[in-house]
N, C-alpha and C positions, 0 to 999 in steps of 0.2 A: 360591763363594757357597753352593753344597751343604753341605759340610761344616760353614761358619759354620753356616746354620741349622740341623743337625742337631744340632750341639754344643748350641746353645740351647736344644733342644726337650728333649734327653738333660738337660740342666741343671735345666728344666723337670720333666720325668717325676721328676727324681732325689731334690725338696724332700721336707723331711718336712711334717710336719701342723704343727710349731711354725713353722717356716719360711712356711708360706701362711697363718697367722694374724700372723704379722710382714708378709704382702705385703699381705692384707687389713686391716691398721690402717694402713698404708699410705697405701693407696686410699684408704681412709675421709678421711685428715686431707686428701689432697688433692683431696677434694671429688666421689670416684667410684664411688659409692656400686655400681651396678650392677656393673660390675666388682671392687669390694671383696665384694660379696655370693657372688661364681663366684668368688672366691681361699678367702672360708671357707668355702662346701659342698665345697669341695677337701681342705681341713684334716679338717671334718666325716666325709666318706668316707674319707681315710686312716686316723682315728685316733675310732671312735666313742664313745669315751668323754674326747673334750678339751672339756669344757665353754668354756674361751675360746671356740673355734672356735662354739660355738652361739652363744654369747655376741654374736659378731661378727655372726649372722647377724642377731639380732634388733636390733641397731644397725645395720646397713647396711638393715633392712624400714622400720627406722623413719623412716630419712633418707629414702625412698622415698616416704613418705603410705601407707605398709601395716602400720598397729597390727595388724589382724587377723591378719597374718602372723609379726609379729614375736612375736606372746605366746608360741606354741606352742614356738618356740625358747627365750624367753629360763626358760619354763618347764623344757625337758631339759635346761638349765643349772645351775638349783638342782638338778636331781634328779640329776644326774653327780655334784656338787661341795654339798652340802647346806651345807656350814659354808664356806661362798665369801660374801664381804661383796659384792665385785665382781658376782656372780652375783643376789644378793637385788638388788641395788640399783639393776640394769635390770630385775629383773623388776617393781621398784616403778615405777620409770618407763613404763614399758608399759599396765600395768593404772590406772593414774591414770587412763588414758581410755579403760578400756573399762566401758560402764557396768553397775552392779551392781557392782564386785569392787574398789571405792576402799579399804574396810577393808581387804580384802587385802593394798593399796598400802600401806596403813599399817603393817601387821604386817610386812612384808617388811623397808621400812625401817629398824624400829623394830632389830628383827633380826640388821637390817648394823649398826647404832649398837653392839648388844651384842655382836657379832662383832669390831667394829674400833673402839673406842673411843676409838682414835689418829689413825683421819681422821675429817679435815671434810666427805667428801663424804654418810656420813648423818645428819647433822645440818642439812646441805643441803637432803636430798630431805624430811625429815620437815619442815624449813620453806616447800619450795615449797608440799608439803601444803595446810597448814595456810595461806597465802598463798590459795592456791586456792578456798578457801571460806570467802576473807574474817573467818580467824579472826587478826587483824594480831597480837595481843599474841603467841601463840602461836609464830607466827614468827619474829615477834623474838625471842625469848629462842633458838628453835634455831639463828639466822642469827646470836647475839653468840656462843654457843655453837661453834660451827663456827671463828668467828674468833679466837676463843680460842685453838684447835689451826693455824688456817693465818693468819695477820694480812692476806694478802694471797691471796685466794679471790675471785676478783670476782665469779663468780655470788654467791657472799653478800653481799658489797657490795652490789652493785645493787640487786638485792633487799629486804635489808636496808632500802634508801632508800624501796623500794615500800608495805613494812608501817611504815615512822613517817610515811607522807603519809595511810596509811588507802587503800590506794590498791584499785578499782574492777576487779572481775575483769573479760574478758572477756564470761564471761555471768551478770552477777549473779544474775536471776530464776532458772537452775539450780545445783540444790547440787550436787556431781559425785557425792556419795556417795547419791544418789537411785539406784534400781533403771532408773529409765525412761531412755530414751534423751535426750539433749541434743537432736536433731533434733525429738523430740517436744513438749518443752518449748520450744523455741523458733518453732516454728508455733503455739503458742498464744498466747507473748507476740506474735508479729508480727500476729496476729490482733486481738486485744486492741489494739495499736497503732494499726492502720489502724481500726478502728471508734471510738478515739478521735479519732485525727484530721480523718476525714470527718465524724465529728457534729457537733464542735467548728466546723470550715470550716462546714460546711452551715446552723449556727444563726447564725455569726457573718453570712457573708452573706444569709443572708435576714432578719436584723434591719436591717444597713444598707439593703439595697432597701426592705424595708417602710416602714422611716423617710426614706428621700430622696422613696418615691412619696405616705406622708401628705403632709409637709412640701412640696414639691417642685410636687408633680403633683393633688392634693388627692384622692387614690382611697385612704384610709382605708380604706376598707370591703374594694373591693377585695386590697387589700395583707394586710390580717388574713385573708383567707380563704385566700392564697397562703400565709401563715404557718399555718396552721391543714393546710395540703395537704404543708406542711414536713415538720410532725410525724409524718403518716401515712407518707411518705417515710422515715422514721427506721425503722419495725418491720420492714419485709421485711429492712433492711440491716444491722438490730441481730440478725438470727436469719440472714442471711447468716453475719456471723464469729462467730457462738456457734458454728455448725455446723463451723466450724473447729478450735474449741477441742477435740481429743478427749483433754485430761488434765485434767478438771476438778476431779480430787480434790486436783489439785498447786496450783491456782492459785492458793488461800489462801498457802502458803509460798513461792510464787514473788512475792509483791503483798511480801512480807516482806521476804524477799530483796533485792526490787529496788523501792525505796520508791517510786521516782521515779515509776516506772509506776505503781502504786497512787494515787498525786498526781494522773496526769494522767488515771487514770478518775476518778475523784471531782469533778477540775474539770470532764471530758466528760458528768456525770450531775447537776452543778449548772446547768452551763450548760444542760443542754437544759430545766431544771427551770425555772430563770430565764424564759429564752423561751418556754417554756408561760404561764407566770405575768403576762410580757409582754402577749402576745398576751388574753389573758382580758380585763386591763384595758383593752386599746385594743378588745374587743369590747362592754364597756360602755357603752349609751346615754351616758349624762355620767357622769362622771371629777371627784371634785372636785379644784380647785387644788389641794388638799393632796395630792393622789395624784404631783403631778405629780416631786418630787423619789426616789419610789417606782417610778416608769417609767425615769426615767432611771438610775438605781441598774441596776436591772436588764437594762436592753440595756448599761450599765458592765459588767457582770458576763457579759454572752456575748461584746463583742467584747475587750473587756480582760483575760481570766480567761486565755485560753493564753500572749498576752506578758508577762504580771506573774508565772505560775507560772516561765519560759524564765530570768524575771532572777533570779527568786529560787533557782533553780536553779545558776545563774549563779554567784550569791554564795556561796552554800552550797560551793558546789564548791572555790570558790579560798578557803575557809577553813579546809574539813576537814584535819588532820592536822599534819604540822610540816615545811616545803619547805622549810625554811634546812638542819635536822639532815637529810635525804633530800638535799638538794643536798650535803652534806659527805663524806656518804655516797657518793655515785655518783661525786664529782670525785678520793675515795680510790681507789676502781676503776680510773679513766683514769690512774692516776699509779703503778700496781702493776706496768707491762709487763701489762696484761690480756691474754688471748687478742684475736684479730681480731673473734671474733664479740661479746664480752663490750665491747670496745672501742665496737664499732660501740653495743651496745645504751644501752652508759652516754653517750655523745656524744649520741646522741635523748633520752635521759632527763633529762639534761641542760640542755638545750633547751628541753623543757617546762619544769621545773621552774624556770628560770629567768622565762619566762611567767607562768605560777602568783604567784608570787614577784611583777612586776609588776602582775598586777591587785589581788592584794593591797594593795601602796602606791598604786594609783591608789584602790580604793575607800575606802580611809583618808584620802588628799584631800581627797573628794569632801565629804564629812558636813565635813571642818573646815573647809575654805576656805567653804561652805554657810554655817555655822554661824557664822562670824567674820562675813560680809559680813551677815547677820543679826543676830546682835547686838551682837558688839565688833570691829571689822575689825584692832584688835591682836592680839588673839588667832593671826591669821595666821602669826604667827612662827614659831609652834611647826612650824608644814608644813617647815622647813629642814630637820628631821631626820629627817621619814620617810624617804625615800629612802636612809635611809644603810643601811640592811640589804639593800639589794635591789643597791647599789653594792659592797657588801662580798662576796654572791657574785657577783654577775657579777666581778668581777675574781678572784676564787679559781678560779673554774671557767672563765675564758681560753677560755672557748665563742665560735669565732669564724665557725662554721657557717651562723652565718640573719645575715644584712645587714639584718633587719628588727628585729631584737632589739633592737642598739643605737641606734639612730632612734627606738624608743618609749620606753624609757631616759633618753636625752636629754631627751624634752621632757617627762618626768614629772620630770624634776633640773629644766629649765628652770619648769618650771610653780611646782613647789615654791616654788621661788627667788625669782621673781617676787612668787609671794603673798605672800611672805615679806615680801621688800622694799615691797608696795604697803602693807602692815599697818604695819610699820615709819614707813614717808614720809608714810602719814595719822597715824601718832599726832606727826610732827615740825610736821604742818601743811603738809608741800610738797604740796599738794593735785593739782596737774597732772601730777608726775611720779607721785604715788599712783597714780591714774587710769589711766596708760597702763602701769604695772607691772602691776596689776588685769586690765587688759584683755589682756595680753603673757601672765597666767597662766593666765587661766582660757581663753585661747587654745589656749595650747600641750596644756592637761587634753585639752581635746576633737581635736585633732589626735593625740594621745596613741591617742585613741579611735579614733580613724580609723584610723591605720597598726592597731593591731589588729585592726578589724574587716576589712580589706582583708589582712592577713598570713589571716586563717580564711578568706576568702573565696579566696585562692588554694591555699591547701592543698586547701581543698574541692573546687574544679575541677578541681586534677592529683589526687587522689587523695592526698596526703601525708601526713604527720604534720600535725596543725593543735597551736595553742597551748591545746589543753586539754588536760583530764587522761585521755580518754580514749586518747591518742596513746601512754601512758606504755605500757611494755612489759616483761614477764618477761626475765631473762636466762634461758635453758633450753639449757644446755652437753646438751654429749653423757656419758653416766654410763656405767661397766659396759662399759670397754674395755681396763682392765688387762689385762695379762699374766697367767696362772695360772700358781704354782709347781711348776716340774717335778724331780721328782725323778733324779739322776742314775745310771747304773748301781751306782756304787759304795753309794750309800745305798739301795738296791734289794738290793744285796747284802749288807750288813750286817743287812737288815732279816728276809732270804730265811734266814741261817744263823746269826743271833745264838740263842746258848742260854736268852737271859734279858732281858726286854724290861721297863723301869720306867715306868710311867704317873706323870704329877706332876699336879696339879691341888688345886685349894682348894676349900675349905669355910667354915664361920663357926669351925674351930679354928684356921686357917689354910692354910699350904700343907700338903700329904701327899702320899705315894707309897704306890703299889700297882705286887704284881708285875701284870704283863699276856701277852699270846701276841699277836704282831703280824704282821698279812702285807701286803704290797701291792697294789694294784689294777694293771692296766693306765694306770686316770686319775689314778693319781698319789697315790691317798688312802689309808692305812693301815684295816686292819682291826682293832680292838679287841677283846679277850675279856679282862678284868678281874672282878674283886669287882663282887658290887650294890652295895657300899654308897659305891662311889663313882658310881654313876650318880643319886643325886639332887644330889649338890653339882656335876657337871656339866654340870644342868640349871639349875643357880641361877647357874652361872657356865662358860660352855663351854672357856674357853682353857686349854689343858693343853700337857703338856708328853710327847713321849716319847723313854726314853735306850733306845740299844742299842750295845754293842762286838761287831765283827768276829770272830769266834774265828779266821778262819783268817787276819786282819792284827791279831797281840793288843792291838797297841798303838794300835788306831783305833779309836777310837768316832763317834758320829750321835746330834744332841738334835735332834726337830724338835718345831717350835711352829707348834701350830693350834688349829683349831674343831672341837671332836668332837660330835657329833649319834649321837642314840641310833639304830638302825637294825635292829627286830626282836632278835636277841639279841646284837648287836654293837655298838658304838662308831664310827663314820665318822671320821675325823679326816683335814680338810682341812689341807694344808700350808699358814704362811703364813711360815715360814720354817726353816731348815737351817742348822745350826752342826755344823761337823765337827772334829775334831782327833787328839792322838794322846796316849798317855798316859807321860807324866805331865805334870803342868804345864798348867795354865789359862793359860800366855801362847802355847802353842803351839797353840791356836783358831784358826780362821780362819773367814769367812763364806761 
């Protein structure tokens, strides 16, 4: 048993630094993070200049809930490895959420995109971006962009579906690319919240007491002085969550941002307006009749204003964007072999938008079958067809997850049907069976109604996903875990004793060469001393090319292709890859 562990341990000591960033991606995919974090400061202290191994550190901080830990890494990544895509494009992931440094996010990205023009992953990150701050169009084009290069990326997919619904950050009211902290903006809307809703609550009930104790109890007088005691109740609690607010320079662009709130002060500064207004008239001696449709108007307006804003909200909501082309989207995802986690995301996305999708056809219903029994009950017929969009994805997208989904389904098909047929059977004249068609559909409408409002009502309770849009969710893969290209001794060695090093690189004349003087780093990255006059066309375009032959093996030569980054009076040039062979003859290449 000694020896067994000894050998292990010796096995152990023996890893190089690529070797414990192969045991750390490891960890990481299977889920272990802590452990994956002590395999790369393993890598990290063996070998201080392997950017991967940083790399790794700042994706095992982040799997953790430690941004703050992870930057500082994924920053000595770029700075090891400066022309690294992989390296930009977790440090873009990092900084997305630290605040103040989003442009950064951007530039980094943008970066990797000009660094690797050949993957979709930044084309990805620049569409979460842009996704993130509710810029949808923008997204879109990086998220078709991306799939263009990978057809089958399901973070882009998903995604993808999120910007053609218009879909709903997180925290709309904050921009990310604000200086201020999210924590700070977000105690102001919650602020702002809760003093809409308590004013809201507070007028609406003391208008119905006021009104049951005139009506009711005959203490008028009294009742309006209680309203009158209301109002004075409103000031100490309206300068409570002012004193909350301490970013009030933000809160104009945050009312922008996030409209809804904006909506629901305005109805919370009408309503109390209202029942000031209330109250004045019922403190009038006499009141003419004529007033009286102007009182009622106005207690309409304090207890009516937040459930008539809630539906209109409502509707708006399951309008915005395009959930058929998002549903097409996300059930592309599940049918790609997605990752687990991208599987998982698109299955919930799914889900929703399937909902969405439903209340859509049901509020389409609603106005026609309305509409017909009002003025032409033929007209009904037309309801046969709603439904067939809403039937066309649910059977694409084989979403077999919520038992509730297909029960509301049903009886908005049964509803449909029904109208349909009772429209039909009255214009034949079969009046009794008309009747109970009629009665069977606008049954089934509101039963419709039911299982939804009871499917949100149990989501609500356990904490779930519920069937709106705010349930919908980012795919956000893990970025910035490839492997960094290691040069091997022999191309260390060619590079160490070559007489004559050729630089390749383009311009707007096209491609050219220049001699160069090249050396190696210990991290793997060549040292450049060429001509100035290729350092601006390097800058317009970084991927270059460099050749060197062996003199003491004549017949081998070394092309490596990378990203070269100007570096005080040098050239950095990150490998992104190595073709070796031997001369003569271009079929004796090898990779």
């Amino acid at each position: 048993m000694g020896t067994d562990a000894s050998g292990r341990n010796d096995n152990i000591s023996n890893r190089s630094s690529r070797e414990w960033c192969d045991e750390a991606l490891a960890r990481l995919n299977a889920g272990r993070p802590e452990s994956a974090l002590d395999a790369a400061r393993r890598a990290a202290d063996l070998d201080p200049g392997a950017e991967w191994a940083y790399r790794l550190i700042s994706l095992a901080h982040e799997r953790l809930g430690r941004d703050a830990d992870a930057a500082p890494a994924a920053e000595r990544a770029v700075e090891l490895a400066r022309g690294s895509w992989p390296a930009r494009l977790r440090l873009a992931a990092v900084l997305r959420r630290v605040p103040g440094r989003w442009q950064e996010a951007v530039e980094h990205a943008t970066l990797a995109g000009k660094f690797a023009p050949e993957e979709p992953g930044p084309e990805v990150m620049r569409g979460d971006l842009a996704l993130l701050r509710g810029e949808h169009t923008g997204a879109e084009q990086s998220y078709r962009t991306a799939l263009a290069i990978d057809p089958g990326h399901p973070q882009a997919r998903v995604n993808l579906g999120l910007s053609l619904l218009r879909w709903d950050r997180p925290r709309p009211h904050h921009d990310p690319a604000w200086p201020v902290d999210p924590r700070d903006t977000g105690r102001a809307r919650r602020a702002l919240e809760v003093w809409s809703r308590q004013a809201r609550l507070l007028v609406a009930a003391a208008t119905l007491a006021i009104a049951g104790a005139a009506l009711l109890l005959d203490w008028g007088a009294q009742a309006v002085l209680g309203g009158f005691a209301v109002l004075v109740l409103l000031a100490p609690l309206t300068v409570r969550q002012a004193r909350r607010v301490a970013v009030w320079s933000y809160v104009p662009a945050m009312l922008r941002g996030d409209p809804w709130l904006g909506a629901a002060l305005v109805s919370t500064a009408v309503s109390v307006l209202a029942f000031a207004a209330w109250l004045l008239l019922g403190a009038m001696p006499s009141v003419p009749f004529a007033f009286d449709p102007v009182w009622a108007g106005l207690a309409g307006i304090v207890v009516l204003g937040w459930p008539a804003l809630a539906a209109v909200r409502a509707l708006a909501e399951a309008w915005r964007g395009h959930p058929l082309l998002a549903l097409a989207e996300t059930v592309h995802a599940r049918t790609n072999q997605a990752l687990a986690q991208a599987e998982r995301t698109a299955r919930r996305n799914a889900g929703v938008l399937l909902w969405i999708v439903l209340a859509r056809t049901w509020s389409v219903l609603v106005p026609l079958v309305g509409g017909a029994l009002a003025v032409e009950p033929r007209a009904a017929v037309a309801a046969v067809v709603v439904p067939y969009p809403m039937i066309r994805g649910y059977l694409r997208a084989r979403h077999r997850d919520d038992r509730w989904l297909p029960v509301a389904m049903a009886l908005v098909v049964l509803s449909a049907t029904a109208c349909a047929a009772g429209g039909l059977l009255g214009a034949w004249r079969i009046e009794p069976a008309a009747a109970w068609a009629w009665r069977a559909g606008l049954g089934a409408m509101a039963a419709a109604a039911v299982v939804f409002a009871a499917r949100a009502s149990r989501a609500w309770w356990r904490g779930g996903p519920g069937p709106w849009r705010a349930s919908l969710i980012m795919c956000d893969l893990p970025v910035g875990a490839e492997p960094s290209f290691a040069l091997d001794p022999e191309v260390r060695q060619t590079f160490s004793y070559a007489r004559g090093i050729v630089l390749s690189f383009g311009d707007s004349l096209g491609p050219r060469v220049a001699g160069a003087v090249a050396s190696v780093t210990s991290s793997g990255e060549l040292r450049v001393i060429t001509e100035t006059e290729a350092w601006d066309a390097i800058e317009a375009d970084p991927r270059v090319a460099v050749f060197a032959a062996d003199p003491l093996q004549r017949r081998f030569w070394v092309e490596v292709r990378g990203i070269a980054m100007a570096d005080s009076d040098v050239l950095r040039v990150t490998p992104k890859q190595v073709l070796v062979g031997e001369f003569p003859g271009r079929h004796q290449r090898r990779q």
